[in-house]
N, C-alpha and C positions, 0 to 999 in steps of 0.2 A: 762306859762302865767296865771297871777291871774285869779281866778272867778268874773265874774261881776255878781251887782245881777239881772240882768237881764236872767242870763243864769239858773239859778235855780227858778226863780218867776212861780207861777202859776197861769192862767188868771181866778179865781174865780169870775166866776157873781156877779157886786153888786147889791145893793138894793138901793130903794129912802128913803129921810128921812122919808116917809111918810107910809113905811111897815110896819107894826105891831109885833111884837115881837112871836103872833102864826104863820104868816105867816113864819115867817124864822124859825120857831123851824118845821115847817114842811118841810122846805125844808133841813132841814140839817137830817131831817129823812130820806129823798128819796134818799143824799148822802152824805154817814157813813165818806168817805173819805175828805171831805169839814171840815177844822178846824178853822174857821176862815168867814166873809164876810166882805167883805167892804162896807161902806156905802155913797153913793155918789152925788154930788149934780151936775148939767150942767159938770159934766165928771171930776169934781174937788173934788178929796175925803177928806172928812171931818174926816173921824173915821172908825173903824171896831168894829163889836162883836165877839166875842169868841164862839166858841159850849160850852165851860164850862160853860160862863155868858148864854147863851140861855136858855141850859136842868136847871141850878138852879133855872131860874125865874118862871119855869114852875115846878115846883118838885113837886107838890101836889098839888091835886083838887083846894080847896082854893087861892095856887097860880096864878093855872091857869085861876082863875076867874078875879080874880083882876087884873093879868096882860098881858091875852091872847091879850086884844087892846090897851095896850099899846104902843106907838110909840117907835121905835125900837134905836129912836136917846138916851132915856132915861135911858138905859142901854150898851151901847155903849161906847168903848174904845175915849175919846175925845183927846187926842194927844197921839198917837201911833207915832212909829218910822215912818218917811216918809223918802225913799233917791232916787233921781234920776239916770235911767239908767246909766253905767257907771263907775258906784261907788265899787271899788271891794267887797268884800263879808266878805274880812279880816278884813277890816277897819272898817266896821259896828258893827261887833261883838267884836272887840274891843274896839270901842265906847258905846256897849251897856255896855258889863261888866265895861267898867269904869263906868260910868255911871250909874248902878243897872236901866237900864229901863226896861219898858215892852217886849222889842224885843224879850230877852231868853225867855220868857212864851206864848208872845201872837204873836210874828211876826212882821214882818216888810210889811210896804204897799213899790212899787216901784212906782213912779214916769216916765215918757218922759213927756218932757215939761210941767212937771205942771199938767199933767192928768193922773190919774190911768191906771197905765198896769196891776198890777198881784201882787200877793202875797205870801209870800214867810216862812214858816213856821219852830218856829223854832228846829222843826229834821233835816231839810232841810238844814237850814244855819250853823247849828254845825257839821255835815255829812260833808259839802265842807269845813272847817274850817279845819275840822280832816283831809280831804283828802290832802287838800294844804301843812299842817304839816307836812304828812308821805311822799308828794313829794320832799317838802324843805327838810328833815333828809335825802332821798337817793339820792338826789343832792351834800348836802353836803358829805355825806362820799364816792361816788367819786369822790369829787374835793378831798378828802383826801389820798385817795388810788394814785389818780396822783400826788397829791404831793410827797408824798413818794415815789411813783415810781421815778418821778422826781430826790429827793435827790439820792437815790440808785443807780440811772444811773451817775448823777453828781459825785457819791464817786469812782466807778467803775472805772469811765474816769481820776479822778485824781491819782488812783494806777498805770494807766496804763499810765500815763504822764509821773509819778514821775520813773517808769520801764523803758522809754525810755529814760529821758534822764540820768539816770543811765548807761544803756548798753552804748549809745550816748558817755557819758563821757570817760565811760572806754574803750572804742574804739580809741577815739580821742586821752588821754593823754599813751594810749599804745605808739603809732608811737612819740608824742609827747617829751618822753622819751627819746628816742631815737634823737631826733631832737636836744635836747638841750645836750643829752650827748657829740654827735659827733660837735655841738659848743664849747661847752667849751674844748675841746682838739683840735680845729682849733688855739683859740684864743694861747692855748698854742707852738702850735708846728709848726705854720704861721712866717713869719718873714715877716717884712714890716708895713710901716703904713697904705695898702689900706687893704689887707687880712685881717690885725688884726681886723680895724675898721668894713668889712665887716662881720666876723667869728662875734666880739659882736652885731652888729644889729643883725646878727641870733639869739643871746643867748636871748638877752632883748628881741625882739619881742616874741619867746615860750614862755620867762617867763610871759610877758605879757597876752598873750594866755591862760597859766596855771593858772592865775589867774583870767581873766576872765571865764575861765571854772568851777573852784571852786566856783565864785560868783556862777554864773547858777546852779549849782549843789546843794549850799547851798538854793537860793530864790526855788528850789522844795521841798528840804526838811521841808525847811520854812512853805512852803503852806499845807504840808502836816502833819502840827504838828510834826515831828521827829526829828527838830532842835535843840539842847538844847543852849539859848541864856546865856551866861555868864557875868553879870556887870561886868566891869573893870574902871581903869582911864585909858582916853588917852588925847593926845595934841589935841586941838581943832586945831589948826593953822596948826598944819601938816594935820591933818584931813582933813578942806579946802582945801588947796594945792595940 
């Protein structure tokens, strides 16, 4: 089952538009772990900052002077990836990279219903990305390994078709042999028009038989590639007939 991003999102606290850019460089001091805030208005997220964009605004005295009260919206990610619970994990990242957006660098915000759940960072979303991958690779190669199993049972059962009805055959036209020999020496040594006529329906029906059997004998070989088919002319119309 795909990742959704909701199963990797993290509910990082956000902030009002109205925090000031020392307030959140102090809080992302207190947790090293936090890459990322959202910033949020009546539970409807507008944007995130970065700990990157945070500790740079603050990188020197002088900066921190100038910008320790500034309002936090002014440096602030203003259209970040937003996607509603639901959404798998693949498709995002696949959208980001087409896309060259901010997601691969800065993250994606998650969405229910239009209000901020959680945030989702991106080691996090390249991690399930990879994991989804090396799941999909060992699904596929054993649906390949059963294929092949597959074939290999399927080639086995037809050595062992084409062995039976081989033995089959030469069982049959052993007696078979026999059947049409001792007709054709009825037809000979019979006297009468019922004997004779019965002694050749013997003969014709074996030969019949014998030829049906050949057919059989040839559609295994057939299947089994060992046939060798030879062009020839023949009469269409006896053919039909």
């Amino acid at each position: 089952m795909p990742v959704r991003v909701e199963d990797i999102a993290v509910a990082v606290r956000p902030v009002p538009t109205a925090a000031t850019v020392s307030a959140v460089f102090t809080r992302l001091l207190a947790h090293p772990d936090v890459f990322a805030v959202p910033i949020v208005s009546d539970g409807a997220a507008l944007g995130m900052v970065s700990r990157r964009s945070v500790f740079e605004a603050l990188a020197t005295p002088s900066a921190r002077q100038a910008n320790g009260t500034t309002r936090i919206t002014e440096i602030m990610i203003e259209h970040p990836i937003m996607c509603e619970a639901g959404t798998p994990i693949g498709l995002v990242a696949k959208l980001a990279a087409d896309g060259s957006t901010s997601a691969l660098t800065d993250g994606v915000i998650v969405l229910s219903d239009g209000k901020y759940l959680g945030l989702i960072s991106p080691a996090a979303m390249l991690s399930a990305v990879a994991l989804e991958n090396a799941a999909r690779a060992r699904a596929m190669q054993i649906a390949q390994k059963r294929l092949q199993k597959s074939r290999t049972d399927t080639g086995a059962f037809e050595q062992e078709k084409a062995r039976f009805l081989a033995f089959v055959g030469h069982e049959i036209r052993t007696p078979l042999t026999g059947i049409l020999g001792v007709a054709d020496l009825l037809q000979d040594s019979v006297s009468g028009g019922e004997p004779k006529r019965l002694a050749r329906t013997i003969s014709e029906s074996g030969h019949h038989l014998d030829r049906l059997l050949s057919d059989l004998l040839d559609l295994s070989r057939l299947e089994a590639g060992k046939l060798t088919v030879n062009n020839a002319p023949f009469d269409l119309h006896d053919f039909a007939n």
